[in-house]
Each structure stands twice: as C-alpha cells, then as structure tokens.
NUNUNU-922911 format. One record per residue (C-alpha): y, z, x; residue in one letter. Coordinates in nm, 2 decimals. Layout:
// residues N
{py->Y | pz->Z | px->X | rest->A};
...
This chain:
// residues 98
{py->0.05 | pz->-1.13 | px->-0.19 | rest->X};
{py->0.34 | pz->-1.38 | px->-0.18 | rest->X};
{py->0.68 | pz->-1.30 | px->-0.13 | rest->X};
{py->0.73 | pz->-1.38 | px->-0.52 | rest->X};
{py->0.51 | pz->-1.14 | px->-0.64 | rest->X};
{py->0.73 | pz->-0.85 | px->-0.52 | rest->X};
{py->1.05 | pz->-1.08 | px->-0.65 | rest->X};
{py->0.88 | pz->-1.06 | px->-1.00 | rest->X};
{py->0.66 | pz->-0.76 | px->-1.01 | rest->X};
{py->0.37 | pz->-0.93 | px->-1.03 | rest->X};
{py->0.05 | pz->-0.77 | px->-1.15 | rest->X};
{py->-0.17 | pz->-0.78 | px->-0.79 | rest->X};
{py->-0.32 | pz->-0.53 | px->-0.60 | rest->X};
{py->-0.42 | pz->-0.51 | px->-0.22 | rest->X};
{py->-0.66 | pz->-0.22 | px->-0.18 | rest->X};
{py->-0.82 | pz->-0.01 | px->0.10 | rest->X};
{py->-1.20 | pz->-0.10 | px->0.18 | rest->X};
{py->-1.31 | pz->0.22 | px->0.01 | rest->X};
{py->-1.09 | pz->0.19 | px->-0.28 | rest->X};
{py->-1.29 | pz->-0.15 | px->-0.31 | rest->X};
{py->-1.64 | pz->0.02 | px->-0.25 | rest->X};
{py->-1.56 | pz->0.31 | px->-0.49 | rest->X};
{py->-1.45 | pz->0.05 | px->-0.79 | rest->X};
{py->-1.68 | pz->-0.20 | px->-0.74 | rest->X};
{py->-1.98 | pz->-0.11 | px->-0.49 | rest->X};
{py->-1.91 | pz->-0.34 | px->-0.25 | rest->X};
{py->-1.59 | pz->-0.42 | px->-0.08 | rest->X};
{py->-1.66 | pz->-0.82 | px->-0.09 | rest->X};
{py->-1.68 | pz->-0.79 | px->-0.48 | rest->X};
{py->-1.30 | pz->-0.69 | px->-0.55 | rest->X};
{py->-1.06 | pz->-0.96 | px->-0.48 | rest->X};
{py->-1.08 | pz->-1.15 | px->-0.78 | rest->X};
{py->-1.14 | pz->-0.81 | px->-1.01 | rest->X};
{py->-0.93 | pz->-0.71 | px->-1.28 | rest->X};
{py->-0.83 | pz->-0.29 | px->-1.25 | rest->X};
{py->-0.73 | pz->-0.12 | px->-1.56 | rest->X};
{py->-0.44 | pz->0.15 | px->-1.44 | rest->X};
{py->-0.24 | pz->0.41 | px->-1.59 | rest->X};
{py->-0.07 | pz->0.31 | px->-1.90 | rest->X};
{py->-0.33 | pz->0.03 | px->-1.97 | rest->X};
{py->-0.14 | pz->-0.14 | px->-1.74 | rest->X};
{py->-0.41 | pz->-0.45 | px->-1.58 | rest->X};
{py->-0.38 | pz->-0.57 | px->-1.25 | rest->X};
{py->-0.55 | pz->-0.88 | px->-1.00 | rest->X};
{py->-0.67 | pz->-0.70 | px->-0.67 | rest->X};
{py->-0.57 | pz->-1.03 | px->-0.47 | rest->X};
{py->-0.64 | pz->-0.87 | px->-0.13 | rest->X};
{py->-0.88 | pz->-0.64 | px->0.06 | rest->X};
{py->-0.76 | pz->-0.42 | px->0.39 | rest->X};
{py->-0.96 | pz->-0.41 | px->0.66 | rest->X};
{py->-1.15 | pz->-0.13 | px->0.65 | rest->X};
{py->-0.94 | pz->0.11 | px->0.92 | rest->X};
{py->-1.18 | pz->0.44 | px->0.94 | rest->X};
{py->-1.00 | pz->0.73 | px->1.02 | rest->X};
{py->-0.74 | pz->0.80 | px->1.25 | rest->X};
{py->-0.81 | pz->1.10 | px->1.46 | rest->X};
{py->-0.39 | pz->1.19 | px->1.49 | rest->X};
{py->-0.37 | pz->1.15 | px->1.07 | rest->X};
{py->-0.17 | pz->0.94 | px->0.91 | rest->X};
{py->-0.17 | pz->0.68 | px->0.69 | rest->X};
{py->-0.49 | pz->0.61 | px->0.53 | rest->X};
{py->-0.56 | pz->0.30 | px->0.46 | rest->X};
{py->-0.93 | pz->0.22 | px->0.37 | rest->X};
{py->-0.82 | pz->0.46 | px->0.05 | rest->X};
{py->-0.47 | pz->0.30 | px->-0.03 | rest->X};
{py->-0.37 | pz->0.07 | px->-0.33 | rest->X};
{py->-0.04 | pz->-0.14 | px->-0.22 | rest->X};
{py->0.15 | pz->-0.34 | px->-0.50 | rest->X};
{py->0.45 | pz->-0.47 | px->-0.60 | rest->X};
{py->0.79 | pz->-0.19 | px->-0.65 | rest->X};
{py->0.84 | pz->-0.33 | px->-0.99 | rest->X};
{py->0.43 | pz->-0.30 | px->-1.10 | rest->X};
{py->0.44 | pz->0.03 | px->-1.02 | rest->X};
{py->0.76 | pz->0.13 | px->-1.18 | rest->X};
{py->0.62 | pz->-0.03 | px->-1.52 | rest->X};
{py->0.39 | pz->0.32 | px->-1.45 | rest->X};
{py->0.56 | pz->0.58 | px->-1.28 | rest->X};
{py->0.88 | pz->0.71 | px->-1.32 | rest->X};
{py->1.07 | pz->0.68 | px->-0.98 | rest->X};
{py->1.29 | pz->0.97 | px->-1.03 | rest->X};
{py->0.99 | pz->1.23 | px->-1.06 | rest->X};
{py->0.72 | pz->1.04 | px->-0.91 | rest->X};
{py->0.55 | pz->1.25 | px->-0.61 | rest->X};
{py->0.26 | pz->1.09 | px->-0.40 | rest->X};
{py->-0.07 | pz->1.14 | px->-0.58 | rest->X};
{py->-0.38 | pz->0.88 | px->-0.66 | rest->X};
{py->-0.33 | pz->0.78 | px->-1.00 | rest->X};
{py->-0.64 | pz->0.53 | px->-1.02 | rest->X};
{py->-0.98 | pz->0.68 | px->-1.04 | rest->X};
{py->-1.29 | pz->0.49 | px->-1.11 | rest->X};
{py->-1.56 | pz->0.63 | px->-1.32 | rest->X};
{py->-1.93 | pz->0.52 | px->-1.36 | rest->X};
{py->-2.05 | pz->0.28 | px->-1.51 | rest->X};
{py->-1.70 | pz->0.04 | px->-1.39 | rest->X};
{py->-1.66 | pz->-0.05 | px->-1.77 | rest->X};
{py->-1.28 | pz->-0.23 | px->-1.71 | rest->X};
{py->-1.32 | pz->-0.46 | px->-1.49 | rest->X};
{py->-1.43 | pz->-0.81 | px->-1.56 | rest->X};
C-alpha cells in the first residue's frame, strides 16, 4: 500500500497467508484478486504477509489478518460500536472474486 491509499481510503487489502489460502487456495493467487466484503463493498488485495505461523506467547496473528485503509473500513463498520470480530468469510465455490 502507498501512503495515498490510507490519504484517500483506497479500496486495497493486505492479507495474512491463510486469509489468502482460505479465499483463494493458494497464497500466490491473491494479490491481484478482487474480495467482495460486507456491504458489497469490493476491494484489490494488493499485498500478501508473510506467512508468520503461530506465536507461542499469543498475540497478534497475522497469517489470518486483513489490514486496510481507516477510511475503507469505516465505509463498513461503524467506529462507534465496532468490536474486533472477522467480518470476511469465504465460502465454497469462491464465486466473487475475479
């Protein structure tokens, strides 16, 4: 992502390798990919993280984390009541993207 995609609330995604492998099969398949997310709302995944595994302390999770611009998001969530919670699921066949 470029610094002007958080200025403007771009529509891009970065995701976690098994976001990526759940979506689309194989984690070398999603940048490029078009996601359908809540509100019909369509994004570019523009970025894949590394996958990370899991950390034996907890944490953050990253290999199942979805990172995009504030003002995406708030075109989805409403900041006020939003609590942390997956709000992208994929279901089989992937029939939204591309």
């Amino acid at each position: 992502m470029q610094p002007s995609d958080f200025d403007y609330g771009a529509n891009v995604f970065v995701i976690g390798y098994e976001v990526a492998v759940n979506l689309f099969g194989n984690a070398d398949k999603a940048v490029g990919q078009l996601v359908k997310m809540k509100e019909g709302k369509r994004g570019l995944v523009v970025g894949l993280i590394k996958k990370q595994g899991k950390s034996i302390v907890g944490g953050w999770e990253y290999d199942n984390s979805i990172l995009m611009p504030l003002g995406f998001m708030r075109t989805m969530v409403r900041e006020k009541t939003a609590v942390p919670s997956s709000w992208c699921k994929a279901r089989k066949p992937y029939p939204w993207h591309n």
